[in-house]
Structures are given as C-alpha cells and as structure tokens.
N, C-alpha and C positions, 0 to 999 in steps of 0.2 A: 517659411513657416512649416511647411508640408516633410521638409529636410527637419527640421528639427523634432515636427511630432515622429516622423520616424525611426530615428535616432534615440529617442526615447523608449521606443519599444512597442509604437501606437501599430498596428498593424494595420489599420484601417486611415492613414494620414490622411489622405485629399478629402475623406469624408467627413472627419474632424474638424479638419480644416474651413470647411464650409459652413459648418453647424458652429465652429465659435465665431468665426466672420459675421453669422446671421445673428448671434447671440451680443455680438457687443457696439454699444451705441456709440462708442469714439474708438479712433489708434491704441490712445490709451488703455481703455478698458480689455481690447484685444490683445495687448500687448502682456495685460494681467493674467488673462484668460489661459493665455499660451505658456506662459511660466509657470502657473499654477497648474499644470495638463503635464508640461514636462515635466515637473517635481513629482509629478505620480498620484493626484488630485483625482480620484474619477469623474470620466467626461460629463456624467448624468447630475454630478451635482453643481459641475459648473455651470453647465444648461438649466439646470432646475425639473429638470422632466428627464423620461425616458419611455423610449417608444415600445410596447407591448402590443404585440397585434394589432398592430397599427394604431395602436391610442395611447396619445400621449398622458403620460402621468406625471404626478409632481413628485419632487423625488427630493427632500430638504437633506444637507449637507447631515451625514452621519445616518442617514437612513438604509437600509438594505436595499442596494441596487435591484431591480426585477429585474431575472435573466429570462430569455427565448426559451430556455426548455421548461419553464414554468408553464407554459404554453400546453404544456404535455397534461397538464393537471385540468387544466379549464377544457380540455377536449374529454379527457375520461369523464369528467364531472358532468358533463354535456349529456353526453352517453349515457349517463347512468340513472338521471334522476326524470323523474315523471314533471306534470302540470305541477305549478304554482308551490314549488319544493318551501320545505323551512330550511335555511341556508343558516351555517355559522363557518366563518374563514377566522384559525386560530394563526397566530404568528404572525400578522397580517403584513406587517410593514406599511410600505405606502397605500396598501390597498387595493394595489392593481391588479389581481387576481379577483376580487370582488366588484372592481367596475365591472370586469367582463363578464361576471356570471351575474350582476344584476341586468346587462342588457341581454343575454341570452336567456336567462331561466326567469325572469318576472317573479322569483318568488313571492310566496304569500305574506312570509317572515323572514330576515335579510341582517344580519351582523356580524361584525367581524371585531376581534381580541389584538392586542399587544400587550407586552409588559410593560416594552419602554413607552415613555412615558413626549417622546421624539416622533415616532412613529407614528403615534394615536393621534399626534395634534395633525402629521401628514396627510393619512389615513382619514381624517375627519374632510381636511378642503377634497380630498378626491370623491369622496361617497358622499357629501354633503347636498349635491342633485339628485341622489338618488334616493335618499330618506334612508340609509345606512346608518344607525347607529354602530357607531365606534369606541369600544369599551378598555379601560386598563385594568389588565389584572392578570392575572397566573391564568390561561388556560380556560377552559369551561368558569371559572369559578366567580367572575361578574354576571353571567348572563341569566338572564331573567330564570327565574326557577322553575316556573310555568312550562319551560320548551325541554326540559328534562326528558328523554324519554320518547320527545317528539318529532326531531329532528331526521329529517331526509337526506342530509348531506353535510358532513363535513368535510372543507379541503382545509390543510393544513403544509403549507412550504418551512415545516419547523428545523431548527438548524441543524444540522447532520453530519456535521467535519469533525471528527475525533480531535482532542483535545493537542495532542502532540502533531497533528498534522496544520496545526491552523501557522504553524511555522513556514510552511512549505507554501500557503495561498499566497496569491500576487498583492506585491504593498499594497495596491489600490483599494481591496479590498478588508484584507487584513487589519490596514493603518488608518482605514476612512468610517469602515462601516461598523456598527454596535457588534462587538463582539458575543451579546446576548444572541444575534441574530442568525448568526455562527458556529460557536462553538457547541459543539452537541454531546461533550464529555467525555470518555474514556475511549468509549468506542462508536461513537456519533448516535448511538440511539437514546439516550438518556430521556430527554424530553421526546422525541418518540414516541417513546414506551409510554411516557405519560399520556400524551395524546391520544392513543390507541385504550389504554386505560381507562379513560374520562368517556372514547366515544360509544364504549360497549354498555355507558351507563345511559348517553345523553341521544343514541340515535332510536329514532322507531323502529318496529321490525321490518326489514328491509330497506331501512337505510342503509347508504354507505359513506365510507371513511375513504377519501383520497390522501395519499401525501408524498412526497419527492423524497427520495433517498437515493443513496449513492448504489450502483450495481451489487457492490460485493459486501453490501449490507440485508441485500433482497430474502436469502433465503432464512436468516437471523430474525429479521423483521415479522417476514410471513409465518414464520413457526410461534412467532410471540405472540403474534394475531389470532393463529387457530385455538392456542392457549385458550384466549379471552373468547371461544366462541363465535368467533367474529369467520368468515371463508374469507381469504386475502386472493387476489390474483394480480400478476405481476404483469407490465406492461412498458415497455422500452419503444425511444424511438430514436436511430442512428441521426437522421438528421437535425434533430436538435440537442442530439444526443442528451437526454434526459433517462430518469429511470424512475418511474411512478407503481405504488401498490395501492388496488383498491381494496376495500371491506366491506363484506356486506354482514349486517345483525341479522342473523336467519329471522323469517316471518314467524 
C-alpha cells in the first residue's frame, strides 16, 4: 500500500497509509480508499476531515481543502483584534478558519460567507456548536446590515491563483476542489480587490482586514489597500510558508 501511495506521488505514504487503514471499516472499503488516493482523489475527502491546528474539520468532497499556512491567518487575526471582536470569515469553505477563531476570540458577533452553495452546507455542520451562522452569498452582501460599519475583523482565505496558472496546480486540487475557490482571475486579485473593497465599508474604525495572497502579489495588493484608506502590513512565515496582509481602517 505504502509502495503504491508512493508511486503515486504521495510524499507522506506511511502516514496516508495509516489514516486510510483507520478510515476504512472492511479490505474492501480500503482497497476503494487506496485507488481512489492513487487516481489523485484528495486524501481530506476521502477521510472526510482535515487536520488544522490540531482540529479536526469536515472537509465534504469538492470543498477547498484548508492548508497549514492558513494557519498564518488565525495567528495575525489573534494579534490583532481586542475582547469580544465582531467577526465575519468571507470565502469561508469548510469553515475551519472560523472554528479556530471562535474558540480563541469568543466573539460577541461571529459569521462566516460562501458562494458556493457545497461549502455553506460544510461550513454549517462545522460552526453549528458554535452558534456560527453560515451565509450564501457574494461576499459582504448576505450579512446582516446592521454590522455595516461595525465590524472588528475580517479574515478572508479568498482565491488568489491567477487564472492561466490554475493549469499548473496539482490535479488534486485543480480537479477536486470548486474552482470558485481558486481561481482568482487575471492576476489573482480579482476578488481580493473585492474583499478589500467591501471591508473599508463594513469594518469599524480600527478594525482590521486579514487575508492570504500569494508573495509576489504582496506589494500589488498593499498599494490597492492604501488606495481604499485602509494601512496594509505584510507578514510572511517560511515555515508554513504562507504569505498574509493585514488592514487596518484608521480610527
């Protein structure tokens, strides 16, 4: 088994190896498990979850896998925001960025957006303990109207791979996950700029704006930011190798 997820290209075999072993209740079902892994299946949906700082999340077939450097976003976000913040997580996916900031930050006020329509239903069983309302819609544009204005934090993991490169990501990704989730248009800031747009209307003064982009979209990004008024500051980390900007709405 271990020869074959490797073979395949799994870099991580024996540990694959063991999570689909634990994952399947006959030969059988294992035997499914492993064909569908070699054919290029991501591991997270054949498991059904994926591990994010240590917690496990539900991760339904065609949903955007959470990566490790997303990780990078829940720590600035940490950093950034005071007591009992109003929280909105836009692009949310499964939601697993919003588990961890509802057990670290107790927001007062606490939701997170999708478009798709896959996502939202994922995103619900994962925040569902935690009284998360999980919205569909384009962006800022389902959420309560009320929080306009008033919001302490938004993080946003919105898709950032330039339109001609989504050729070049690994089939697992490319071939399994909502392309919504991914593609980020021309030059991966498309919806960005949207995001960034939306939070200079929807944050308090002195909130801030988290979100993940790619390195050599940072200095692009951050000039778009100072545009809308917004101070951006740039913030990298090699070992999960991520690349996060934050915003802050002057007071």
């Amino acid at each position: 088994m271990v020869a074959r997820l490797r073979a395949a290209g799994c870099v991580y075999a024996e540990d694959e190896a063991e999570l689909l072993v634990a994952a399947a209740a006959t030969p059988d079902a294992l035997a499914d498990l492993v064909a569908r892994r070699v054919a290029g299946q991501p591991l997270e949906h054949l498991l059904g979850w994926a591990d994010l700082g240590g917690i496990r999340v539900a991760v339904d077939p065609g949903v955007f896998v959470p990566r490790a450097r997303s990780l990078l976003l829940v720590s600035a976000a940490v950093a950034l925001t005071g007591p009992a913040p109003a929280v909105v997580e836009l692009c949310c996916g499964s939601g697993a960025l919003s588990v961890l900031l509802a057990g670290r930050l107790a927001p007062r006020f606490h939701a997170a957006v999708d478009v798709d329509p896959a996502a939202v239903a994922c995103a619900r069983r994962n925040l569902a303990g935690y009284g998360v309302p999980v919205y569909t819609g384009d962006l800022f544009d389902p959420l309560p109207p009320q929080w306009r204005g008033r919001l302490d934090l938004v993080v946003a993991n919105a898709p950032y791979v330039p339109t001609e490169a989504m050729a070049l990501m690994p089939p697992e990704a490319r071939l399994h996950e909502a392309r919504v989730a991914l593609d980020g248009g021309p030059d991966g800031l498309a919806v960005l700029r949207r995001v960034a747009a939306g939070a200079a209307r929807w944050l308090a003064p002195g909130g801030h704006l988290v979100v993940e982009a790619g390195a050599n979209q940072v200095a692009t990004l951050a000039a778009f930011l100072a545009d809308l008024g917004l101070t951006p500051t740039a913030i990298s980390n090699d070992d999960l190798n991520g690349t996060a900007l934050t915003a802050q709405r002057p007071r």
